[in-house]
MARLOLO-530999 format. One line per field, with one value per residue (C-alpha): residue number from 1; residue in one letter; chain; x, y, z. Coordinates in steps of 0.02 Angstrom, whole numbers, m for minus. Example, Ala and Ser with C-alpha at 12.3 -4.5 7.8 and 13.67 -1.06 7.14 Angstrom:
i	(1,2)
aa	(A,S)
ch	(A,A)
east	(615,684)
north	(m225,m53)
up	(390,357)
// end
This chain:
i	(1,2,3,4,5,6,7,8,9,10,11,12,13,14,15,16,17,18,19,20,21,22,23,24,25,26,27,28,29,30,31,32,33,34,35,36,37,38,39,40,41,42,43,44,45,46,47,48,49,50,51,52,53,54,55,56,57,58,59,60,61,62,63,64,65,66,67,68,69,70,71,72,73,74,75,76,77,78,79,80,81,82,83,84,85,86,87,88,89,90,91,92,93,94,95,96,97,98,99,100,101,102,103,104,105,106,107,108,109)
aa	(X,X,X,X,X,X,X,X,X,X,X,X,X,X,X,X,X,X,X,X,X,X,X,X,X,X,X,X,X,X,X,X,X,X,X,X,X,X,X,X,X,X,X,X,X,X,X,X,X,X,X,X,X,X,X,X,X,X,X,X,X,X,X,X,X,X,X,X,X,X,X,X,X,X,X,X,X,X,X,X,X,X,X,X,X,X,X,X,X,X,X,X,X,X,X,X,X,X,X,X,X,X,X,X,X,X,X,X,X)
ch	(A,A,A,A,A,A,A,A,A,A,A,A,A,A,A,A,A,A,A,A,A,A,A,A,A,A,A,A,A,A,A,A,A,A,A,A,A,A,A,A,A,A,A,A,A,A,A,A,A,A,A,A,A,A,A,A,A,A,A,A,A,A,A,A,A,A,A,A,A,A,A,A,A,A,A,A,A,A,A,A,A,A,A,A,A,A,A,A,A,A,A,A,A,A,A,A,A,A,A,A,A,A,A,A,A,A,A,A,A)
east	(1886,2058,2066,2036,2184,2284,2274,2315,2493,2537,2495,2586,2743,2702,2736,2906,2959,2958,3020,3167,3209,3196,3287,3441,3443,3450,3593,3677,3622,3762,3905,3838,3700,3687,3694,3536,3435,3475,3456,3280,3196,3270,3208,3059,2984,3050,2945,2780,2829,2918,2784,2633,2740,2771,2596,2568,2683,2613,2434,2403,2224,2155,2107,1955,2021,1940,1872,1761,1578,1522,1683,1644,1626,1784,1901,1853,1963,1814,1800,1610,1567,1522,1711,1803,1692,1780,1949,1923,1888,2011,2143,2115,2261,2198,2365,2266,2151,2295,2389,2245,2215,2395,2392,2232,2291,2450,2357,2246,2425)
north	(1915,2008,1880,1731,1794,1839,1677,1592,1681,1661,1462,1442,1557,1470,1278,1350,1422,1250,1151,1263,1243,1066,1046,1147,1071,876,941,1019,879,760,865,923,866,961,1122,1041,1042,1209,1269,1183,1242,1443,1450,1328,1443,1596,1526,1575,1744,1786,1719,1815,1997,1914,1892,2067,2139,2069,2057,2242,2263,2436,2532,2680,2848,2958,3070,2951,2961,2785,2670,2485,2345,2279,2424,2416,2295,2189,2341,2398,2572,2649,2571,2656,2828,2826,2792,2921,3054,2998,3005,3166,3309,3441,3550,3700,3695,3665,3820,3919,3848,3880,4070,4117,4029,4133,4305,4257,4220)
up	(1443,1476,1643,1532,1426,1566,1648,1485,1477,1645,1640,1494,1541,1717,1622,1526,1654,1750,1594,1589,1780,1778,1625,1721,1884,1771,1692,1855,1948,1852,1919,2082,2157,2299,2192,2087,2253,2323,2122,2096,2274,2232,2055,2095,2180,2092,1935,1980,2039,1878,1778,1879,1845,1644,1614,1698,1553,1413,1460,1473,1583,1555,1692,1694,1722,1861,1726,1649,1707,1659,1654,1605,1705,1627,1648,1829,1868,1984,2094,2098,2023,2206,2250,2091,2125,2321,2258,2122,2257,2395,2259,2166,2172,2288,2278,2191,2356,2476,2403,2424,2606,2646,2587,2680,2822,2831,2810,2969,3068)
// end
């Protein structure tokens, strides 16, 4: 449900965004129209961009923490539980271990 909303922002910043471009480059295209062109194709295609990171913003998708034993389906994010467990592991903060690793290691030298 939170992709469905998602992809409702972006399509509709997506479609403003556009408007508002094309609106520009008719205007800039009276005086200049060389300027219109290069104007259009840089913000053309920096549209979709700007709306993908705007939708990001305002559509907030929570994420499951690592210390939740039974996240959701939807706070996975379409990674499968096995996936999210891995990632959990292979990101956890092992300085407490590496401290002790590094003392014990520098008694034996």
């Amino acid at each position: 449900m939170i992709f469905v909303a998602w992809l409702v922002v972006w399509i509709a910043l997506f479609a403003i965004g556009i408007a508002l471009v094309y609106l520009t480059g008719v205007r800039i295209e009276r005086s200049s129209p060389s300027a219109a062109v290069v104007y259009l194709v840089v913000l053309g295609c920096a549209v979709p961009v700007a709306s993908w990171s705007a939708a990001q913003y305002v559509v907030q998708i929570e994420q499951a923490s690592c210390e939740e034993l039974d996240p959701s389906p939807e706070r996975l994010n379409g990674a499968s539980l096995s996936e999210f467990r891995t990632r959990c592991i292979a990101t956890q903060d092992n300085s407490e271990w590496l401290g002790r690793r590094k003392q014990t290691l520098g008694t034996l030298f």
